[in-house]
N, CA, C and O atoms as a Tinker XYZ file with bonds, in Angstrom:
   452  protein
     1  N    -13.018000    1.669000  -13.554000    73     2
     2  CA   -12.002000    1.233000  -12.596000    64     1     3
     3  C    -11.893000    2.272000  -11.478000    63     2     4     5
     4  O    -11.831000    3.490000  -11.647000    81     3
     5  N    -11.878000    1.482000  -10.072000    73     3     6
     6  CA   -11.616000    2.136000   -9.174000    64     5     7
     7  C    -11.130000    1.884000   -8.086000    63     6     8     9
     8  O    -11.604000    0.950000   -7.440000    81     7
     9  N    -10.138000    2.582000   -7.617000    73     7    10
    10  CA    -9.467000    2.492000   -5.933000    64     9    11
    11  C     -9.037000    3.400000   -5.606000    63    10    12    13
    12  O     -8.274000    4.271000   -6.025000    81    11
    13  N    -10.036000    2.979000   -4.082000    73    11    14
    14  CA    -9.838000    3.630000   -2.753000    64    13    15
    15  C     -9.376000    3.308000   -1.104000    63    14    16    17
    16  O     -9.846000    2.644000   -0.180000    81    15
    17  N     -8.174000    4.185000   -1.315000    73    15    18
    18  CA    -7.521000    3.622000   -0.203000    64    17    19
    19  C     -7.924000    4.074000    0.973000    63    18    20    21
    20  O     -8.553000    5.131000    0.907000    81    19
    21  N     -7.751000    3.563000    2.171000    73    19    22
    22  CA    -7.694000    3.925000    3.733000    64    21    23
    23  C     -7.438000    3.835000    4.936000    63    22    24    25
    24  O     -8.649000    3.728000    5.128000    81    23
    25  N     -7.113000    3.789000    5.721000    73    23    26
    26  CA    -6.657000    3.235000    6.941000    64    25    27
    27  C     -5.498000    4.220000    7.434000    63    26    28    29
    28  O     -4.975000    4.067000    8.537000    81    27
    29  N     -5.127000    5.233000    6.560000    73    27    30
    30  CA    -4.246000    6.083000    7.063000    64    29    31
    31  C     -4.367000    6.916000    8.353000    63    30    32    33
    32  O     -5.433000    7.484000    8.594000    81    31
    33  N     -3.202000    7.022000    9.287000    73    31    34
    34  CA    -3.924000    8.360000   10.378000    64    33    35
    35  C     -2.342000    8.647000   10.565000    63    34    36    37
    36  O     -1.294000    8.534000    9.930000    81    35
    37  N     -2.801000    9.082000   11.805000    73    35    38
    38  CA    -1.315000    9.286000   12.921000    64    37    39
    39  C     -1.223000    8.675000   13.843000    63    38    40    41
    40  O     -2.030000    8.508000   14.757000    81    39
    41  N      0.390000    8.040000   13.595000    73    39    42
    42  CA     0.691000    6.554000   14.880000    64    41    43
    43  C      2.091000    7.311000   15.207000    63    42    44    45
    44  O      2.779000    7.989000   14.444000    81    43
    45  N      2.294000    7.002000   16.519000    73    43    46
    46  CA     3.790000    7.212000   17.502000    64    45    47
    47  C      4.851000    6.194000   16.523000    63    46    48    49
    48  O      4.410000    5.452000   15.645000    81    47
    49  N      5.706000    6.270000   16.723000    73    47    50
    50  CA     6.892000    5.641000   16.384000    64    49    51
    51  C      7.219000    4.104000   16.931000    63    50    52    53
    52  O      7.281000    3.955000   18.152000    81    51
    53  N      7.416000    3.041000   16.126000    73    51    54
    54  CA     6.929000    1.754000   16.915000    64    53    55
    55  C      5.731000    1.385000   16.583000    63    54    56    57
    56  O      5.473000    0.216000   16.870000    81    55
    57  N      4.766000    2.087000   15.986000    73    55    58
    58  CA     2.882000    1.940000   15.677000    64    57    59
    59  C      3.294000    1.319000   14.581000    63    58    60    61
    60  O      4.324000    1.253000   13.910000    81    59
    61  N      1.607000    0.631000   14.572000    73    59    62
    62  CA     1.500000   -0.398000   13.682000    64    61    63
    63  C     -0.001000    0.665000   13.101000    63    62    64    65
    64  O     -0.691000    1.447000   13.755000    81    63
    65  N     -0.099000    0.170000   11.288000    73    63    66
    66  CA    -1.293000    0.581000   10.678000    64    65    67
    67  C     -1.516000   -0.305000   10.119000    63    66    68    69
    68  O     -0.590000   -1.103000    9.977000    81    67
    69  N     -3.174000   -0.707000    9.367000    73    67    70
    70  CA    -2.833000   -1.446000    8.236000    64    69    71
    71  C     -3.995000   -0.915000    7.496000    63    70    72    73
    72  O     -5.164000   -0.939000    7.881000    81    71
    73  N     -3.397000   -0.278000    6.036000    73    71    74
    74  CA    -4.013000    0.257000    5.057000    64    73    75
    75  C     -4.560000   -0.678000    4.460000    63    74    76    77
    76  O     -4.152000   -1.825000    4.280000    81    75
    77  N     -6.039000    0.094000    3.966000    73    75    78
    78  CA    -7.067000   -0.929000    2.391000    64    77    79
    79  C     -6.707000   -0.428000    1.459000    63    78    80    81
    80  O     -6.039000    0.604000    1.400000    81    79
    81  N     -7.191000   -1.248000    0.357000    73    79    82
    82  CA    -7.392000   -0.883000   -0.817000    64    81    83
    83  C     -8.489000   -1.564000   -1.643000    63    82    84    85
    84  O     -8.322000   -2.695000   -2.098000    81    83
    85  N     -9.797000   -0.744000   -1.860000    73    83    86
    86  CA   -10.647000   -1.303000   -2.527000    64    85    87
    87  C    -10.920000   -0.953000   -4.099000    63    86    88    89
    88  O    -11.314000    0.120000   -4.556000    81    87
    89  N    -10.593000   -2.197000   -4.822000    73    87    90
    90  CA   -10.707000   -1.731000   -5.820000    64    89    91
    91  C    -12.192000   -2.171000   -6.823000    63    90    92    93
    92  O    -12.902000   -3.143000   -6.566000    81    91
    93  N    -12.333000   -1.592000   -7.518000    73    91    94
    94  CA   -13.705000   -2.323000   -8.434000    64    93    95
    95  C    -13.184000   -1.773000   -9.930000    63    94    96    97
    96  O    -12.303000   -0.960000  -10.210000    81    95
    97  N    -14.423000   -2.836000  -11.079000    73    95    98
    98  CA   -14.059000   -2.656000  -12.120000    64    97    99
    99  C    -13.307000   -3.691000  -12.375000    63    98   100   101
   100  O    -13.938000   -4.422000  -13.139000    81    99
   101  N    -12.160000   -4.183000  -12.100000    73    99   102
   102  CA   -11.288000   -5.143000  -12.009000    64   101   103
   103  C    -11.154000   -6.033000  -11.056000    63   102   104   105
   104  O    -11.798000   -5.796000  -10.035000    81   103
   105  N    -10.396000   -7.164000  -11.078000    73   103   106
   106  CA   -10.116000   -8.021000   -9.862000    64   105   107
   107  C     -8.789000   -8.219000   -9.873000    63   106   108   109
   108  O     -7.932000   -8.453000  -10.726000    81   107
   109  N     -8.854000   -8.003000   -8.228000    73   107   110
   110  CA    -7.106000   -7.927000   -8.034000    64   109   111
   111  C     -6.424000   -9.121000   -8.178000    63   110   112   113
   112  O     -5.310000   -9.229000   -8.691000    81   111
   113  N     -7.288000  -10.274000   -7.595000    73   111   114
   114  CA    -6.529000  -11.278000   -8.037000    64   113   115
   115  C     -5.917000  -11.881000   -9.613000    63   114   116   117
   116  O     -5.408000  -12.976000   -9.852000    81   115
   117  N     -6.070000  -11.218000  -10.147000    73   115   118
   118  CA    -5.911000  -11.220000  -12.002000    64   117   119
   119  C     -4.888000  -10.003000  -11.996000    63   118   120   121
   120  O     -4.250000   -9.980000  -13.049000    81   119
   121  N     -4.653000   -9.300000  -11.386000    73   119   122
   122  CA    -3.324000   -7.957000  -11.363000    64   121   123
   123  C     -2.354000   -8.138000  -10.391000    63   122   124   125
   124  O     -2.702000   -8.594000   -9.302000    81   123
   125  N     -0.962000   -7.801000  -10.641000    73   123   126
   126  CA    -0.016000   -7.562000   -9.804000    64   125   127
   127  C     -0.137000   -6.339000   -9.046000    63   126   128   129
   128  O      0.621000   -5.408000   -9.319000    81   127
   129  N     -0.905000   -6.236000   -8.225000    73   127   130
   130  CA    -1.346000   -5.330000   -7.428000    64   129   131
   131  C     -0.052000   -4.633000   -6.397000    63   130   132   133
   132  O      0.628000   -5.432000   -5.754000    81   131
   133  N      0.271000   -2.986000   -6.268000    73   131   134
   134  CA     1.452000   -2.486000   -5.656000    64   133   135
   135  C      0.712000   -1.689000   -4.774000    63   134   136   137
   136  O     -0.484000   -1.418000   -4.885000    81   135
   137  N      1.796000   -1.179000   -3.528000    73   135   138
   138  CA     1.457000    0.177000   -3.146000    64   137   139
   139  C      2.648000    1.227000   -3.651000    63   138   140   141
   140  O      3.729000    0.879000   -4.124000    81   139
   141  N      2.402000    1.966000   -3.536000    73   139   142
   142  CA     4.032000    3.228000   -3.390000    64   141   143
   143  C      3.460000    4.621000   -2.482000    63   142   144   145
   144  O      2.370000    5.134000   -2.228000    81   143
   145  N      4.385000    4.784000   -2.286000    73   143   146
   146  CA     4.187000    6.393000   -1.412000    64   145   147
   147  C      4.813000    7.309000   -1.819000    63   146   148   149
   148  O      5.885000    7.160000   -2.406000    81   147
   149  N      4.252000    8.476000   -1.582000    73   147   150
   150  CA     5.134000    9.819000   -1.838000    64   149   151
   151  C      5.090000   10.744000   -0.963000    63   150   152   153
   152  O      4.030000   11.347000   -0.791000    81   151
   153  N      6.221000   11.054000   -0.226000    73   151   154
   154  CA     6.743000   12.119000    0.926000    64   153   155
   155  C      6.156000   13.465000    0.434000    63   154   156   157
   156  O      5.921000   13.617000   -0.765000    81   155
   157  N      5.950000   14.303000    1.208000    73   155   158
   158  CA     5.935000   15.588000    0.568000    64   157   159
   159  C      7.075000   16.273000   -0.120000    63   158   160   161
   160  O      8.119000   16.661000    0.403000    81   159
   161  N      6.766000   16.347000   -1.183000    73   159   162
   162  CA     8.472000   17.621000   -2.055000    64   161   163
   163  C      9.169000   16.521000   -2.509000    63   162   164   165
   164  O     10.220000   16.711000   -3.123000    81   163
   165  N      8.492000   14.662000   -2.179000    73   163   166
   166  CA     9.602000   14.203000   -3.098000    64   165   167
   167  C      8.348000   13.273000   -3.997000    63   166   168   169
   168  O      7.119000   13.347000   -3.974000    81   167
   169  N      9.297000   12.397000   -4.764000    73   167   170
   170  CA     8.646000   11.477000   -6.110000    64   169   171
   171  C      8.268000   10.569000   -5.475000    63   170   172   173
   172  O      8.760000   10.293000   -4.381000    81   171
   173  N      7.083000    9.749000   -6.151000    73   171   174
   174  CA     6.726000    8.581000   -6.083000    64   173   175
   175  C      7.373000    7.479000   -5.480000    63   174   176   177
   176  O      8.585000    7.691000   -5.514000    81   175
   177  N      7.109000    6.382000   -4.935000    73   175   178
   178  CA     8.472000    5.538000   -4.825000    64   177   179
   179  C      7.347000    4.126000   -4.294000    63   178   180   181
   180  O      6.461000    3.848000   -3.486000    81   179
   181  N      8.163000    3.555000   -5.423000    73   179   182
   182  CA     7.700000    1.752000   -5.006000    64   181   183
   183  C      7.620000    1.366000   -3.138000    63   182   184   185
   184  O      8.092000    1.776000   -2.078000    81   183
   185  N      6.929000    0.583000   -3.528000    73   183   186
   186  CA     6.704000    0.049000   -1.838000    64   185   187
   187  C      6.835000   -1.550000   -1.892000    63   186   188   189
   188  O      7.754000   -2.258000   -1.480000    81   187
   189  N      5.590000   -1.915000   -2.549000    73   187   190
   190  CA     5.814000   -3.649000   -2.124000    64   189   191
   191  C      4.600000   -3.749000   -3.425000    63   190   192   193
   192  O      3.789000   -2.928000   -3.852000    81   191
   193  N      5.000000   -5.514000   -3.889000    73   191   194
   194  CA     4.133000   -5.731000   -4.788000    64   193   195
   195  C      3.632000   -7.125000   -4.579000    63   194   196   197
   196  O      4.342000   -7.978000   -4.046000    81   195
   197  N      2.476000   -7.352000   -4.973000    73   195   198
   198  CA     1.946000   -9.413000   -4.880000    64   197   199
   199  C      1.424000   -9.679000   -6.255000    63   198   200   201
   200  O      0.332000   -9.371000   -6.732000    81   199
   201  N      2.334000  -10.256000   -6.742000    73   199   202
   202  CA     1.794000  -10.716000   -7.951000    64   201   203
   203  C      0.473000  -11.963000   -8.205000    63   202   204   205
   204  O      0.167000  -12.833000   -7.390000    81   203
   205  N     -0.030000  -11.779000   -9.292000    73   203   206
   206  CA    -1.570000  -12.137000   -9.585000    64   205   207
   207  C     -1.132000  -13.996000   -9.465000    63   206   208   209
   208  O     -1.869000  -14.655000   -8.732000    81   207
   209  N     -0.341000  -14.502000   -9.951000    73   207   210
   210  CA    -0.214000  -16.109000  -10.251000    64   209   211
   211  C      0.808000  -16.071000   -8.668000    63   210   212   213
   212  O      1.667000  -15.218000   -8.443000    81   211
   213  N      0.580000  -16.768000   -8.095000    73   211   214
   214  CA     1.054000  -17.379000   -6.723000    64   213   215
   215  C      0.995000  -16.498000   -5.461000    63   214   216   217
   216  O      1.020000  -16.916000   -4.303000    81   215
   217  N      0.932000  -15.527000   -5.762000    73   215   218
   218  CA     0.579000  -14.380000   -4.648000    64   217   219
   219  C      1.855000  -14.072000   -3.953000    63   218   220   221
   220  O      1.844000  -13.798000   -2.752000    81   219
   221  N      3.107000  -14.107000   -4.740000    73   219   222
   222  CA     4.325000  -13.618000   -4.604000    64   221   223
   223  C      4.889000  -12.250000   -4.227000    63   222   224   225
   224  O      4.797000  -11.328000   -5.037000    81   223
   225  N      5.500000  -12.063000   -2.977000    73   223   226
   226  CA     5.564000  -10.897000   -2.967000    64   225   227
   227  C      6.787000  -10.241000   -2.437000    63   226   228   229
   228  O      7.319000  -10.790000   -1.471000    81   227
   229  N      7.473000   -8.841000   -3.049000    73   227   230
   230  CA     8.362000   -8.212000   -2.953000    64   229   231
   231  C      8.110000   -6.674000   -2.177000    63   230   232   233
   232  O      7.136000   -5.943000   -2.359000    81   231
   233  N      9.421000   -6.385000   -1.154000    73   231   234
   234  CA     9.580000   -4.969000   -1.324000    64   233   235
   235  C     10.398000   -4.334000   -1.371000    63   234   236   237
   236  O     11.438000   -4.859000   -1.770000    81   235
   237  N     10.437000   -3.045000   -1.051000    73   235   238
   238  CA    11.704000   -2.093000   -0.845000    64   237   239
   239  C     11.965000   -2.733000    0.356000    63   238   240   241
   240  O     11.300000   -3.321000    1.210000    81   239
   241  N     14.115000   -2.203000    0.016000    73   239   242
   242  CA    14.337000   -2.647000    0.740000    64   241   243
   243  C     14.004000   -2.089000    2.241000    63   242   244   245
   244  O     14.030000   -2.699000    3.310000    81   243
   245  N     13.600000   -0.380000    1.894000    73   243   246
   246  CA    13.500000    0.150000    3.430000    64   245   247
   247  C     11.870000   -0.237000    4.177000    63   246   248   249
   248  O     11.432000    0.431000    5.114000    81   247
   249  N     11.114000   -1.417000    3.568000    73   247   250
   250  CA    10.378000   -1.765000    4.611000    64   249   251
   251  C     10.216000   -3.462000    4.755000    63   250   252   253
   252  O      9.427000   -4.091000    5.459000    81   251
   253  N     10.960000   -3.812000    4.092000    73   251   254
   254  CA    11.379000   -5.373000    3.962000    64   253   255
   255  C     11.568000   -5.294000    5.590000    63   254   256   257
   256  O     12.244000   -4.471000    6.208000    81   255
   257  N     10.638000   -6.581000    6.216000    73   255   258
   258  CA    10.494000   -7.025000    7.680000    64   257   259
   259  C      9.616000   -6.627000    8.344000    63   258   260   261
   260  O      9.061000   -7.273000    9.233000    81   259
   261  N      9.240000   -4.965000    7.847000    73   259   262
   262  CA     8.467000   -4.283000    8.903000    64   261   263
   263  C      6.539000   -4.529000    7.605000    63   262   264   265
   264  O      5.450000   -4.953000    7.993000    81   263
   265  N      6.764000   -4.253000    6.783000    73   263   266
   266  CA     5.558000   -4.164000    5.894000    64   265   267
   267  C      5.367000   -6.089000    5.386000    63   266   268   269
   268  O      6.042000   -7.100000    5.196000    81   267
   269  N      3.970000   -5.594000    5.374000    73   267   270
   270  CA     3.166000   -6.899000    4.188000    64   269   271
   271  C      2.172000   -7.020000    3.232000    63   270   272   273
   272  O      0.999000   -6.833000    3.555000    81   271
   273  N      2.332000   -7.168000    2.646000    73   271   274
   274  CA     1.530000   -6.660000    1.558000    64   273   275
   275  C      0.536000   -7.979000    1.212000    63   274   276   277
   276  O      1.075000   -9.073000    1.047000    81   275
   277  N     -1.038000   -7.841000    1.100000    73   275   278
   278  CA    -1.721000   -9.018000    1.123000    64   277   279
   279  C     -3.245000   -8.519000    0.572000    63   278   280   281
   280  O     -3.736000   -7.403000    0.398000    81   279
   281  N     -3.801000  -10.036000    0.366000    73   279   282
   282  CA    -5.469000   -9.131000   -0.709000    64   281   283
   283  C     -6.176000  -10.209000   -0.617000    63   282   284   285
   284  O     -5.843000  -11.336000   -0.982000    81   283
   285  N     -7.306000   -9.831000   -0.058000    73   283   286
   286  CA    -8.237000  -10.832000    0.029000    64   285   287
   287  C     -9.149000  -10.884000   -1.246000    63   286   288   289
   288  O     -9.559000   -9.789000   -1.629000    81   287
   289  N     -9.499000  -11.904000   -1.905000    73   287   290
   290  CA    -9.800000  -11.947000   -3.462000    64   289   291
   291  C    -11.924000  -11.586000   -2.784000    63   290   292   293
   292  O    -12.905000  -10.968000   -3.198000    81   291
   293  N    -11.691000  -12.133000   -2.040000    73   291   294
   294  CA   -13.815000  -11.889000   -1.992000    64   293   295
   295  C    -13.877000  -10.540000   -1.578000    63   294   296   297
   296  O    -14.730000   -9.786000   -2.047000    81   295
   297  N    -12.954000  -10.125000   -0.644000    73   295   298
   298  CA   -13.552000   -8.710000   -0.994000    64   297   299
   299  C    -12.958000   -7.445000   -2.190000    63   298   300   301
   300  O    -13.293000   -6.268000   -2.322000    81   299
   301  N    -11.893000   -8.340000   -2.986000    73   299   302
   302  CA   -12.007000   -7.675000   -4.240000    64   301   303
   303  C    -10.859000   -6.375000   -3.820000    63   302   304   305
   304  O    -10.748000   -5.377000   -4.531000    81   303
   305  N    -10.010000   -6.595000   -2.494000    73   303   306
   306  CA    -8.972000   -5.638000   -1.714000    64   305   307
   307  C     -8.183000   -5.977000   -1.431000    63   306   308   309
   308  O     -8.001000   -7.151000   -1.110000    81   307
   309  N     -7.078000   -4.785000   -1.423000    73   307   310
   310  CA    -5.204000   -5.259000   -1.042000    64   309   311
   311  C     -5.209000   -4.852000    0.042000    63   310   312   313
   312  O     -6.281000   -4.265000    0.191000    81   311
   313  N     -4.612000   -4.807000    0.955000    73   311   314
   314  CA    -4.065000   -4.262000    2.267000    64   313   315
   315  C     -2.239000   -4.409000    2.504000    63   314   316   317
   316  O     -1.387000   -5.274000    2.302000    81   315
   317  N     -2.273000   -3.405000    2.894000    73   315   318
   318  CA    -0.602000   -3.395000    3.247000    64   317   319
   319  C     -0.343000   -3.222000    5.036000    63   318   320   321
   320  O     -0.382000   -2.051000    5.416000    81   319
   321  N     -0.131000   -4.106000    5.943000    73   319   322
   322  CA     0.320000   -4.421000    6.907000    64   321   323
   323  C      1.552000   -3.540000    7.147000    63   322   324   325
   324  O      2.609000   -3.767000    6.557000    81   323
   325  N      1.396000   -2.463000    8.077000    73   323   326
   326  CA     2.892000   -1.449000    8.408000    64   325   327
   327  C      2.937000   -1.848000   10.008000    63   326   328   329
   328  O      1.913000   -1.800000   10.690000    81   327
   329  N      4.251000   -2.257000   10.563000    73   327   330
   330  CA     4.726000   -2.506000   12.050000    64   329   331
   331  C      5.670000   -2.100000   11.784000    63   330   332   333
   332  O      6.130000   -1.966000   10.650000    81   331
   333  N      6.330000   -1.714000   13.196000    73   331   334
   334  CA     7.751000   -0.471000   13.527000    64   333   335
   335  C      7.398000    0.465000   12.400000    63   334   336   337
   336  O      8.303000    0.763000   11.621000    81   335
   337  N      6.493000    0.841000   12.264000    73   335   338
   338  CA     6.284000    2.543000   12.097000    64   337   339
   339  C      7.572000    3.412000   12.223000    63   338   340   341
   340  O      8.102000    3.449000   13.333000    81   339
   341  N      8.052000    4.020000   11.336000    73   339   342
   342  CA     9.593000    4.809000   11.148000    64   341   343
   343  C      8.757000    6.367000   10.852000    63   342   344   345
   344  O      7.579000    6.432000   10.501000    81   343
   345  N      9.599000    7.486000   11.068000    73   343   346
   346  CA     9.286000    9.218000   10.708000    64   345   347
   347  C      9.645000    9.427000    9.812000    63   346   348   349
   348  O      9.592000   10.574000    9.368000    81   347
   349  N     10.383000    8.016000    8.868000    73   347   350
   350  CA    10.650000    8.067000    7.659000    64   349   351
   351  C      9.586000    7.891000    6.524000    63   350   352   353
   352  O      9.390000    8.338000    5.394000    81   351
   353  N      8.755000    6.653000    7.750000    73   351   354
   354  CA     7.516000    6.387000    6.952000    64   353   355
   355  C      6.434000    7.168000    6.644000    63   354   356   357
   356  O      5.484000    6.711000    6.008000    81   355
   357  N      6.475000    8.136000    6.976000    73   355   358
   358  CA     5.202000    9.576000    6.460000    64   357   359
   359  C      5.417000    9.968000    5.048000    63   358   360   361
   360  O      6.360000   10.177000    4.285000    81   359
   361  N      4.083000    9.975000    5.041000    73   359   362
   362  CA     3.958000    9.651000    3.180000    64   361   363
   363  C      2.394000    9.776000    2.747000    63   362   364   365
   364  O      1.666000    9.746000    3.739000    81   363
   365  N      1.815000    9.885000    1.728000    73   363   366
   366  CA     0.533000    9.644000    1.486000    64   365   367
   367  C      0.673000    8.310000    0.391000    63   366   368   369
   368  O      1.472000    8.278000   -0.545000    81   367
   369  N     -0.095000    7.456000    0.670000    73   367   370
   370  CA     0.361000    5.950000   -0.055000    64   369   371
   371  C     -1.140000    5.303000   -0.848000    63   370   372   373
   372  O     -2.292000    5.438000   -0.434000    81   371
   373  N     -0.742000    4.674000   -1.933000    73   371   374
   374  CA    -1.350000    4.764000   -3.137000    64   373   375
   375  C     -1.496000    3.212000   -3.493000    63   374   376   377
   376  O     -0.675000    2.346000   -3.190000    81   375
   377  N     -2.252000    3.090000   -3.933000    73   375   378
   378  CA    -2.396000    1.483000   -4.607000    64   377   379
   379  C     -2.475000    1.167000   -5.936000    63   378   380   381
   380  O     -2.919000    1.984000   -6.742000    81   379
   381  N     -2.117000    0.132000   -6.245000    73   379   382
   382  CA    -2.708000    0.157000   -8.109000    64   381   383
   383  C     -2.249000   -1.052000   -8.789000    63   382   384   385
   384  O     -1.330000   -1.852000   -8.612000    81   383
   385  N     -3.034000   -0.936000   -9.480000    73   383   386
   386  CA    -2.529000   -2.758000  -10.483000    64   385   387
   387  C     -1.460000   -1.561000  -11.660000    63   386   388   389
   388  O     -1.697000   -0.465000  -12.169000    81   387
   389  N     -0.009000   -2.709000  -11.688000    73   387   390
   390  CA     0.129000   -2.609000  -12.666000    64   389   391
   391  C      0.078000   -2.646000  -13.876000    63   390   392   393
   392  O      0.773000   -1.989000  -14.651000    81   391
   393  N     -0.836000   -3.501000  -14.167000    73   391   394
   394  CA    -1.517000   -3.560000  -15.563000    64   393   395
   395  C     -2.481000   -2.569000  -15.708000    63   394   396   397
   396  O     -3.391000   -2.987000  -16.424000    81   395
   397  N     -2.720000   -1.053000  -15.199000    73   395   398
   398  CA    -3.815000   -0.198000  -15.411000    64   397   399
   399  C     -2.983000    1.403000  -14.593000    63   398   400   401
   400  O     -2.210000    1.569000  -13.649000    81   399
   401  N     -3.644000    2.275000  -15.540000    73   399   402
   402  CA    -3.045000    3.509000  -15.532000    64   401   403
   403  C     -3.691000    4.233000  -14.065000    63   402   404   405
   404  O     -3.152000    5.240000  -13.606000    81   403
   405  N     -4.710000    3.701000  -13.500000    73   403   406
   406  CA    -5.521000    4.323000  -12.336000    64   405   407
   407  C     -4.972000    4.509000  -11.382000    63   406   408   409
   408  O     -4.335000    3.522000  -11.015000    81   407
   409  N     -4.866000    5.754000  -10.457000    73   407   410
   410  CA    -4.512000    5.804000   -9.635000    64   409   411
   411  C     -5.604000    6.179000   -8.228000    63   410   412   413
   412  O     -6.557000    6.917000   -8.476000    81   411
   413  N     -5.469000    5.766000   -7.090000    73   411   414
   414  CA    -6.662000    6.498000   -6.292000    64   413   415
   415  C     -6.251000    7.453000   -5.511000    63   414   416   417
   416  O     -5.114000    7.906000   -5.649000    81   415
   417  N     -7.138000    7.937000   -4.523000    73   415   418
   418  CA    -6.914000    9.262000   -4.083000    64   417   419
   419  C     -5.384000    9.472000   -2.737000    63   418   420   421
   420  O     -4.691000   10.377000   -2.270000    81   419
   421  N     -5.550000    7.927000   -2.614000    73   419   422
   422  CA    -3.893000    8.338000   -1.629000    64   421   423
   423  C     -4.280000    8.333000    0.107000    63   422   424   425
   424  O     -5.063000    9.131000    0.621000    81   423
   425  N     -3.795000    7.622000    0.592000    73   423   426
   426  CA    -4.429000    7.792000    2.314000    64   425   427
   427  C     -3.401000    8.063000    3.163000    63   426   428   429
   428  O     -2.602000    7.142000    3.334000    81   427
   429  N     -3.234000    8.965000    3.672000    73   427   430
   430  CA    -2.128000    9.912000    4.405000    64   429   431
   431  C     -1.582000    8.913000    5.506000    63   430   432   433
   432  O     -2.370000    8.249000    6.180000    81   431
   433  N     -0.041000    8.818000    5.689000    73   431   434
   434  CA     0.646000    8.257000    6.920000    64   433   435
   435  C      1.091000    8.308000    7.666000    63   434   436   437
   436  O      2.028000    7.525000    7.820000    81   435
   437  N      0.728000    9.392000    8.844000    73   435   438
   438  CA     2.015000   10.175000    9.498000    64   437   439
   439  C      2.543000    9.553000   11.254000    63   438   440   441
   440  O      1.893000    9.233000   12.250000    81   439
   441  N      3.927000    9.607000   10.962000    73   439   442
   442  CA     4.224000    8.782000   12.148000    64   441   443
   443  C      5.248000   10.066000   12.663000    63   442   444   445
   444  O      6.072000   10.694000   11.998000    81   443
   445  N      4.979000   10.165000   13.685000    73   443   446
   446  CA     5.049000   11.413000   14.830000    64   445   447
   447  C      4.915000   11.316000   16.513000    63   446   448   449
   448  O      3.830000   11.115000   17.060000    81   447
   449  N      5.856000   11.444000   17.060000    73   447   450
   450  CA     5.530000   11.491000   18.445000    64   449   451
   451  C      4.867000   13.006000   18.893000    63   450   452
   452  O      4.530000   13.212000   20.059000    81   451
């Protein structure tokens, strides 16, 4: 099992990103596939999730409107859609089925004027 995320950089405030996530070994469409992020100096923290049966999806509330969370099954990848970019939103952000302990290496987010 494996995932690797990317699409991270540095966007102005108002920027839009939109992170991958490629995973192998598994198929996402068969997992409730998440992201979460973690600030520097703080914990982990849920982001948004699409579950495997209807492609249902939830988030926090602090990016509910601005994030989307979505996965194309042929290429076997999640992507998370970020617009209005916040300095709140800097983070290094992570992907993963919840049904599996794997984590990948994390793709940095920094929003900065």
């Amino acid at each position: 099992v494996q995932l690797v995320e990317s699409g991270g950089g540095l966007v102005q405030p108002g920027g839009s990103l939109r992170l991958s996530c490629a995973a192998s070994g598994f198929t996402v469409s068969s997992h409730p596939m998440t992201w979460y992020r973690q600030a520097r100096g703080k914990e982990r923290k849920w982001v948004a999730t699409i579950n495997s049966v209807g492609g249902s999806t939830n988030y926090a509330d602090s990016v509910q409107g601005r994030f989307t969370i979505s996965r194309d099954n042929a290429k076997n990848t999640v992507y998370l859609q970020m617009n209005s970019l916040k300095p709140e939103d800097t983070a290094v952000y992570y992907c993963k089925s919840l049904r599996l302990t794997n984590w990948g290496q994390g793709t940095q987010v920094t929003v900065s004027s």
